[in-house]
MDAnalysis code that builds the backbone (N, CA, C; Angstrom):
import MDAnalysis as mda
import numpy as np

u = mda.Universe.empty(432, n_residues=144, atom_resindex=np.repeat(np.arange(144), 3), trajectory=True)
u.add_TopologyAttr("name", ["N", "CA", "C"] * 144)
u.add_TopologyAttr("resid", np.arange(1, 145))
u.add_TopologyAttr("resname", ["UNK", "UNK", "UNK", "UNK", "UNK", "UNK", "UNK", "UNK", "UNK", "UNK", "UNK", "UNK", "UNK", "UNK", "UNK", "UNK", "UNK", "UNK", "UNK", "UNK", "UNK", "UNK", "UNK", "UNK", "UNK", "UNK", "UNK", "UNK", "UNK", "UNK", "UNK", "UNK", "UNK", "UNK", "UNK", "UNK", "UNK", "UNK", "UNK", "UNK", "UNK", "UNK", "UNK", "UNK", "UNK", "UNK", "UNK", "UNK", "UNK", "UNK", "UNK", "UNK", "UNK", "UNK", "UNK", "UNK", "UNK", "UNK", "UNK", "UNK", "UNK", "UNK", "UNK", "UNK", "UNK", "UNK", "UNK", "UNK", "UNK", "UNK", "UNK", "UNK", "UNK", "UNK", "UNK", "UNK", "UNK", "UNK", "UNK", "UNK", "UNK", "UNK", "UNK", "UNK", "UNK", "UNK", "UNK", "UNK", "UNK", "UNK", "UNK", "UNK", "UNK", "UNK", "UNK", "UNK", "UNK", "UNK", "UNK", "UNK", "UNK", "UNK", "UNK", "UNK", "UNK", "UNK", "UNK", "UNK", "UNK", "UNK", "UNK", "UNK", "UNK", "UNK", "UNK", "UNK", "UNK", "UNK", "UNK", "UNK", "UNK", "UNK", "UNK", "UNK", "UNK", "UNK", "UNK", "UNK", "UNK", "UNK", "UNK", "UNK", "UNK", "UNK", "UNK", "UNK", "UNK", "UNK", "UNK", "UNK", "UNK", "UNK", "UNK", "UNK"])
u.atoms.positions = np.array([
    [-15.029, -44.303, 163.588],
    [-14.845, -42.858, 163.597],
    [-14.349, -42.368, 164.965],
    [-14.947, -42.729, 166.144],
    [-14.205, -42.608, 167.008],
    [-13.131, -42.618, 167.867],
    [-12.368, -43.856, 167.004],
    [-11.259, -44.367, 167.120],
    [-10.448, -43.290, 166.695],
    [-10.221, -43.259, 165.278],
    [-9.731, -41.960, 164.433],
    [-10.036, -40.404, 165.318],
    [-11.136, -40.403, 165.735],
    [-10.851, -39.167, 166.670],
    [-9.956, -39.238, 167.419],
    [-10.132, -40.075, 168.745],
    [-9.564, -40.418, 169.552],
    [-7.991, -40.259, 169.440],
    [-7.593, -41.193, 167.843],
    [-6.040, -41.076, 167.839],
    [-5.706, -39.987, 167.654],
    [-6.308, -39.228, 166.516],
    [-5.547, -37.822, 166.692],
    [-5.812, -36.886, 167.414],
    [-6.418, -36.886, 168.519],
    [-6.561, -35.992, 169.773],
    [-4.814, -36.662, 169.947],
    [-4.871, -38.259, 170.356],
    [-3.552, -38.048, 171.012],
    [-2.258, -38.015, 170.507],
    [-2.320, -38.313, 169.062],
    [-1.233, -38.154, 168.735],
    [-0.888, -36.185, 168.796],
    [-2.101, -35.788, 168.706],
    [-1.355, -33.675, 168.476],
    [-1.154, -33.580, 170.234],
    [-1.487, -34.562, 171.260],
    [-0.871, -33.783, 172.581],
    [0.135, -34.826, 172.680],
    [0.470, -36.044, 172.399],
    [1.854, -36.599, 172.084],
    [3.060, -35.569, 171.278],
    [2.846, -35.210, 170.110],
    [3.391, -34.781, 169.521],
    [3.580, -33.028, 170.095],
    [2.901, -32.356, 171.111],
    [3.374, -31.486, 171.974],
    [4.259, -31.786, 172.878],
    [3.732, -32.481, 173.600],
    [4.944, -33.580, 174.643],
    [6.188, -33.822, 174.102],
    [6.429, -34.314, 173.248],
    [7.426, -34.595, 172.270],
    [8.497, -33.234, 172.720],
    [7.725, -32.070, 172.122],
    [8.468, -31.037, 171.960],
    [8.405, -30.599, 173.542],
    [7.677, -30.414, 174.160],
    [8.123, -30.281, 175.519],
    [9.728, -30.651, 175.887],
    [9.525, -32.434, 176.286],
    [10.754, -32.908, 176.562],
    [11.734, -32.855, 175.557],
    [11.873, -32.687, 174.397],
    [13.531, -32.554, 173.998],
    [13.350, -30.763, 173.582],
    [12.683, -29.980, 173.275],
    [13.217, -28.518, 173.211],
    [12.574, -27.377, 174.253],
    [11.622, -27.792, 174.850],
    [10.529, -26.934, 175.462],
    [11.404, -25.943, 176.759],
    [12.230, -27.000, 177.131],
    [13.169, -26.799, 177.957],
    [13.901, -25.935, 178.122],
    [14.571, -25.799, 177.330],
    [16.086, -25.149, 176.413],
    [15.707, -23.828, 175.986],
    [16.339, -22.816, 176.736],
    [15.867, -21.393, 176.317],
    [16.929, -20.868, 175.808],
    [18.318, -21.324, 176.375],
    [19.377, -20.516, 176.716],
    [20.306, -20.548, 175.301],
    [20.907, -19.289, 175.095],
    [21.186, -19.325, 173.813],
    [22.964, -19.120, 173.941],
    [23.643, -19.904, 172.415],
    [24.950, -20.248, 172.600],
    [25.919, -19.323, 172.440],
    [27.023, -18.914, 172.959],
    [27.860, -17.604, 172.009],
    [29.170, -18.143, 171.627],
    [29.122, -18.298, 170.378],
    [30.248, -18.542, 169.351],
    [31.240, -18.049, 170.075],
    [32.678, -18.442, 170.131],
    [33.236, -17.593, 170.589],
    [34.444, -17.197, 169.523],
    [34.219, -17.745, 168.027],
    [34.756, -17.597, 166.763],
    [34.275, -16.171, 166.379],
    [32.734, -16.469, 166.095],
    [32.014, -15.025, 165.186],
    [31.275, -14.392, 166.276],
    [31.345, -14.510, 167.490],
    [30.452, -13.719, 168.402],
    [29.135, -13.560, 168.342],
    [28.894, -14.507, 167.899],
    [27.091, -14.446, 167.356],
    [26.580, -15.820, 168.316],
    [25.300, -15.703, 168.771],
    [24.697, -16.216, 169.513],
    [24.185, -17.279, 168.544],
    [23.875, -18.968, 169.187],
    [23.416, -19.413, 168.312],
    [22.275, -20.683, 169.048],
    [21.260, -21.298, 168.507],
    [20.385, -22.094, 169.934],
    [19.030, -21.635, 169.514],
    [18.149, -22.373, 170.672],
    [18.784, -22.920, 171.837],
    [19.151, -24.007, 171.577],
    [18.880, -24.503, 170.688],
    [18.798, -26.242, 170.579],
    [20.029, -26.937, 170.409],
    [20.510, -27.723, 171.083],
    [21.901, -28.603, 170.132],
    [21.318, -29.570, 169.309],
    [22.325, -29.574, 168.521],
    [21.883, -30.609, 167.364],
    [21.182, -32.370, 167.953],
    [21.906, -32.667, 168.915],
    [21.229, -34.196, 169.657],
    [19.632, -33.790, 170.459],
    [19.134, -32.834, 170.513],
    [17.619, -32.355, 170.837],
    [17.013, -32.344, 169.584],
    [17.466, -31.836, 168.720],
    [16.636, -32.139, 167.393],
    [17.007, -33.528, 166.863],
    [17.938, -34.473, 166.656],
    [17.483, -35.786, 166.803],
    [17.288, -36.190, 167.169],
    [16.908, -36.120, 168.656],
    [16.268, -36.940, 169.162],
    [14.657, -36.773, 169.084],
    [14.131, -35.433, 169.223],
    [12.817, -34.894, 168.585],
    [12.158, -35.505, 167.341],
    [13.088, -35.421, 166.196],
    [12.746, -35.774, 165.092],
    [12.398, -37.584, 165.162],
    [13.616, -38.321, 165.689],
    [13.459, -39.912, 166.101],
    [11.944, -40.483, 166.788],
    [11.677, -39.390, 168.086],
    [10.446, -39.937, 168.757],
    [9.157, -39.258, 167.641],
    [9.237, -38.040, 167.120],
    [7.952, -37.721, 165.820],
    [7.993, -38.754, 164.821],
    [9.009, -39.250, 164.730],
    [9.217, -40.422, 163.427],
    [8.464, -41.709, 164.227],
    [8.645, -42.154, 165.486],
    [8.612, -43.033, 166.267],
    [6.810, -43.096, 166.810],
    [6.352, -41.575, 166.685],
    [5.507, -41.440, 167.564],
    [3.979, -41.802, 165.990],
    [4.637, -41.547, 164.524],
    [3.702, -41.238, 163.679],
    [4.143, -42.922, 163.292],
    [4.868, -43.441, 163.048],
    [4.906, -45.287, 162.852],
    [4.196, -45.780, 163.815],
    [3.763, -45.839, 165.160],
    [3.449, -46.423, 165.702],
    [1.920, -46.015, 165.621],
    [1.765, -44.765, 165.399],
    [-0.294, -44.485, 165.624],
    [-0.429, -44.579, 164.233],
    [0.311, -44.948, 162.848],
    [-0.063, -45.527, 161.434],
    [0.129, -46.937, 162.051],
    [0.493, -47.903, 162.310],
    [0.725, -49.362, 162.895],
    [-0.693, -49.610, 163.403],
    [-0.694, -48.932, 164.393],
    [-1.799, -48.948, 165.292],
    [-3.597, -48.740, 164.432],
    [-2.995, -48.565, 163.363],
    [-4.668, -48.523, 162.509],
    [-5.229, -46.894, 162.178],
    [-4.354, -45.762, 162.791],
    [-4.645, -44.491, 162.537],
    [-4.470, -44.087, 161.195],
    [-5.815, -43.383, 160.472],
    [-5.823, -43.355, 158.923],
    [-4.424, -42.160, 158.777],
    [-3.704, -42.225, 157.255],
    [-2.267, -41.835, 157.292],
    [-2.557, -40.400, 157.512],
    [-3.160, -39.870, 156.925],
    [-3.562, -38.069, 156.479],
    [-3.414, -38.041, 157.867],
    [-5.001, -38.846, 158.784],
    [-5.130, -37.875, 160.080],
    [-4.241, -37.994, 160.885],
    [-3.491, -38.963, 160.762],
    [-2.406, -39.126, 162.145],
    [-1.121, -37.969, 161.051],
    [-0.738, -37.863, 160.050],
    [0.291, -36.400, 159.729],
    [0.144, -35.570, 160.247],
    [-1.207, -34.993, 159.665],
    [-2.168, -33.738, 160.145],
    [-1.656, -33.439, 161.587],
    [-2.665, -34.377, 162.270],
    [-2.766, -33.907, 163.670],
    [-0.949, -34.255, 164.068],
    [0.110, -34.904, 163.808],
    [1.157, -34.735, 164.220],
    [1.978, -33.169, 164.157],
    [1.646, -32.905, 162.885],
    [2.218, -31.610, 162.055],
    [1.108, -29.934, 163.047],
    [0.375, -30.757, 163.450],
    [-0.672, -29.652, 164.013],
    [-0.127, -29.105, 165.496],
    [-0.236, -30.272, 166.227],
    [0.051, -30.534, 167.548],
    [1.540, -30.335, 168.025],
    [2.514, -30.136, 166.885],
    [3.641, -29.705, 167.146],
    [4.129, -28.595, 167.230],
    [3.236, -27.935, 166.225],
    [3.250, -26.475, 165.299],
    [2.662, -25.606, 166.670],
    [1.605, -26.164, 167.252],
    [0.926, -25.337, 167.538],
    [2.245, -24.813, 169.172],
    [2.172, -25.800, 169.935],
    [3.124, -25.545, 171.013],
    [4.963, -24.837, 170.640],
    [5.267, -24.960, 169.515],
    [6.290, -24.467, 169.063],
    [5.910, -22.839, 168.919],
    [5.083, -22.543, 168.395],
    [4.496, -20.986, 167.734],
    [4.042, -20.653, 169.330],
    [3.669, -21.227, 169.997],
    [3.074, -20.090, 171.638],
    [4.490, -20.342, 172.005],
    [5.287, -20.927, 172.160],
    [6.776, -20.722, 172.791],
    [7.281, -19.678, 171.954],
    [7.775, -19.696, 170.907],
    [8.760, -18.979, 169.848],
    [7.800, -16.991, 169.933],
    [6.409, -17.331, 169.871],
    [5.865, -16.081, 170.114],
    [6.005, -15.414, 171.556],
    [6.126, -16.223, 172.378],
    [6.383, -15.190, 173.613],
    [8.154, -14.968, 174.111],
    [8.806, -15.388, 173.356],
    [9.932, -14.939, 173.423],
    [10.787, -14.458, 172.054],
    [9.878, -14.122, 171.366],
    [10.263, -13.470, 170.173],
    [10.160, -12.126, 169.888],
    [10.683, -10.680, 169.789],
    [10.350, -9.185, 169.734],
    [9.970, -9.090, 168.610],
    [10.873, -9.610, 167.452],
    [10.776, -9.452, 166.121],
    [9.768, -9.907, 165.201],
    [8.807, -10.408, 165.428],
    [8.063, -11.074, 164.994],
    [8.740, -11.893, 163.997],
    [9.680, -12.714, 164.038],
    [9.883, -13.462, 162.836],
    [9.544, -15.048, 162.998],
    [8.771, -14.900, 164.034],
    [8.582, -16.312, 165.103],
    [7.063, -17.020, 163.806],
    [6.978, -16.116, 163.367],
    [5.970, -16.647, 162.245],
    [6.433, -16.981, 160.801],
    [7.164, -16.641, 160.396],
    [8.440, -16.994, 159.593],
    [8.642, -18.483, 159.796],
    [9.270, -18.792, 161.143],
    [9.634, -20.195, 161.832],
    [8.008, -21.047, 161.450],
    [7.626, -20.309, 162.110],
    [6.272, -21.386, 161.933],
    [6.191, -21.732, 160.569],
    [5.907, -21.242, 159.457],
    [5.306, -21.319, 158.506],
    [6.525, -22.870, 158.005],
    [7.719, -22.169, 158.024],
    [8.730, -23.244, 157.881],
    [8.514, -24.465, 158.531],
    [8.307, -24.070, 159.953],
    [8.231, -25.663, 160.527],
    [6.881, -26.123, 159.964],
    [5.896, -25.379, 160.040],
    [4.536, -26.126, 159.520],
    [5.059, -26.950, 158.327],
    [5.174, -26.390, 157.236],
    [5.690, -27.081, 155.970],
    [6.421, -28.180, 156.257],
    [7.736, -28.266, 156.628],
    [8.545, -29.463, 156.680],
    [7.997, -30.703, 157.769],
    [7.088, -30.106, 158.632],
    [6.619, -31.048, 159.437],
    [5.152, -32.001, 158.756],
    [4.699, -31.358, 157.634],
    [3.943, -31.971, 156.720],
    [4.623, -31.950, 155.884],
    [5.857, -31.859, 155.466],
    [5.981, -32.743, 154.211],
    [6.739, -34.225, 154.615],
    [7.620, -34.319, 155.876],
    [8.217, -35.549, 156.201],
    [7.339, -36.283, 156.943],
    [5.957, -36.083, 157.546],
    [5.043, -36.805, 158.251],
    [3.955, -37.315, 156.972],
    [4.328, -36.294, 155.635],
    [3.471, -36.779, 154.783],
    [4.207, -38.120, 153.777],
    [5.394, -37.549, 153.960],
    [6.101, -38.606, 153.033],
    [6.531, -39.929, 154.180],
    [6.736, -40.198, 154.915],
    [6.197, -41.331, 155.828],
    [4.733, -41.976, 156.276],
    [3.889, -41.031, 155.970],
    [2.547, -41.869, 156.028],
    [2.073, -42.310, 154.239],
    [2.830, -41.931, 153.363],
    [2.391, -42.512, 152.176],
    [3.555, -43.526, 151.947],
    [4.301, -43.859, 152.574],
    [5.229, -45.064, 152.212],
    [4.534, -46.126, 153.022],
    [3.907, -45.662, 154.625],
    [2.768, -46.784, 154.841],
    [1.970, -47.311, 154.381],
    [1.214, -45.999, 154.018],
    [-0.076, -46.529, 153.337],
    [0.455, -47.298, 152.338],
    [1.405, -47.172, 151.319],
    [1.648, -47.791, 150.003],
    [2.524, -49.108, 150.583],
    [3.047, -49.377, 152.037],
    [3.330, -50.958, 152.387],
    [1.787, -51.570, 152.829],
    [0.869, -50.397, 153.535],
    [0.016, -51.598, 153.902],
    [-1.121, -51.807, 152.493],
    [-0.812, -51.030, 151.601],
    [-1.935, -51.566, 150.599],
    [-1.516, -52.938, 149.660],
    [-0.025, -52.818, 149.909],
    [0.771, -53.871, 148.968],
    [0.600, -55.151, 150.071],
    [0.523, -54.770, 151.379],
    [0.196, -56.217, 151.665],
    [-1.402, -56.380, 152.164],
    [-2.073, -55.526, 151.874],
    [-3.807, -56.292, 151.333],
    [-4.095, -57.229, 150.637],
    [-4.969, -58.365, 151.201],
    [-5.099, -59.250, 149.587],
    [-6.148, -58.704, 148.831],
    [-5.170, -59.467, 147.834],
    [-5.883, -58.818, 147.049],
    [-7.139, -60.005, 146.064],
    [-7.914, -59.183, 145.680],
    [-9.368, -59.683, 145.428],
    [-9.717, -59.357, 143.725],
    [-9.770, -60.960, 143.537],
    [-9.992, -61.106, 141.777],
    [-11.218, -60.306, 141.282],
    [-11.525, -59.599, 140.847],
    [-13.107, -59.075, 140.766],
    [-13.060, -59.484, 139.034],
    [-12.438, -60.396, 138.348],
    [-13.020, -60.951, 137.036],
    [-14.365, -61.839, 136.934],
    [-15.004, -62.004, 136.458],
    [-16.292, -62.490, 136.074],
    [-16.011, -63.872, 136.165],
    [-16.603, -65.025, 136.901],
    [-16.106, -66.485, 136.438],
    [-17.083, -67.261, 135.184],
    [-16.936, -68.083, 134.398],
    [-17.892, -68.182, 133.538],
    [-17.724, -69.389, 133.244],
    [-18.447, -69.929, 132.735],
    [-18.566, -71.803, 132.599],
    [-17.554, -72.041, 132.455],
    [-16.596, -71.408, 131.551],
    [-15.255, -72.285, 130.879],
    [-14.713, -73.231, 132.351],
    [-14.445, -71.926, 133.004],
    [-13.655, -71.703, 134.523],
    [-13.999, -72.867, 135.317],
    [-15.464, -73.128, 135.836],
    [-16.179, -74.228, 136.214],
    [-15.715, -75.594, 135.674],
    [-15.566, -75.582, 134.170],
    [-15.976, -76.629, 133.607],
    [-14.510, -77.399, 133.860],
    [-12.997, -76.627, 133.825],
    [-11.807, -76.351, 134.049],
    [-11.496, -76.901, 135.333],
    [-12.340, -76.984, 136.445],
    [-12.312, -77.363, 137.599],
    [-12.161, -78.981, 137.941],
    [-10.904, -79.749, 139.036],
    [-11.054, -81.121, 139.345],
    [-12.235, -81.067, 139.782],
    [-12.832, -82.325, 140.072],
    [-14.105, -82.405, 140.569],
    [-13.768, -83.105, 142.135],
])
C-alpha cells in the first residue's frame, strides 16, 4: 500500500513537471497573419512532445508495478490540476473551465485506455493456474 501511495504522489508531481517543461513556459500568443486572429500558446511539437513524455511517464510507473487506475488517476489529476491554476490566472473569460473539463476527460480517457491495454498484456502473461479438481483417474494416468 505504500508503494502505491508513494507512486502516485509521484507520478501527479511528474506529470505537473511534465507540463511545466513543454507548456508551462509558453505564454505568448501567435497572430495569423492570414485571418488576424491570435492563435497559442502552444506549437504543435510542445504538445507532442507533452503527450510522448505522459505516454512515457504512465508506461513506465504501470512497468514499474503501479496499479493501472491509480497511476491514470493520479496522472490525469496531477496534470489537470497545474494546467487549471495556469489557464485560471490568465484567463478573463472564465472559459478556462471549459478547457479543464475537456482536458480532464481526454486525459482520462487516453491514460485510461493505455493502462487497460497493460493491465490486459500483463494479465495475459500471468500464469496461469489449473484450479480443476485432480482425481484418481489423473494419478492413476501418471508414469511412475
Amino acid at each position: 500500500m505504500l508503494f502505491q501511495t508513494g507512486a502516485a504522489v509521484t507520478i501527479m508531481v511528474l506529470s505537473a513537471l511534465i507540463w511545466y517543461a513543454w507548456l508551462g513556459w509558453d505564454t505568448e500568443r501567435q497572430l495569423n497573419p492570414t485571418s488576424g486572429e491570435y492563435t497559442g500558446p502552444y506549437q504543435v511539437w510542445q504538445i507532442v512532445g507533452c503527450g510522448a513524455s505522459l505516454i512515457l511517464l504512465l508506461v513506465g510507473a504501470l512497468w514499474a508495478g503501479t496499479r493501472e487506475v491509480l497511476a491514470a488517476a493520479a496522472l490525469t489529476v496531477g496534470f489537470t490540476i497545474v494546467w487549471t491554476a495556469d489557464a485560471a490566472r490568465n484567463d478573463d473569460s472564465g472559459l478556462f473551465a471549459v478547457g479543464t473539463i475537456v482536458l480532464f476527460a481526454g486525459l482520462a480517457a487516453a491514460s485510461g485506455v493505455i493502462a487497460a491495454i497493460a493491465f490486459g498484456i500483463r494479465n495475459r502473461r500471468a500464469p496461469r493456474v489449473d484450479t480443476t479438481p485432480s482425481g484418481p483417474s489423473e494419478a492413476s494416468n501418471r508414469p511412475s
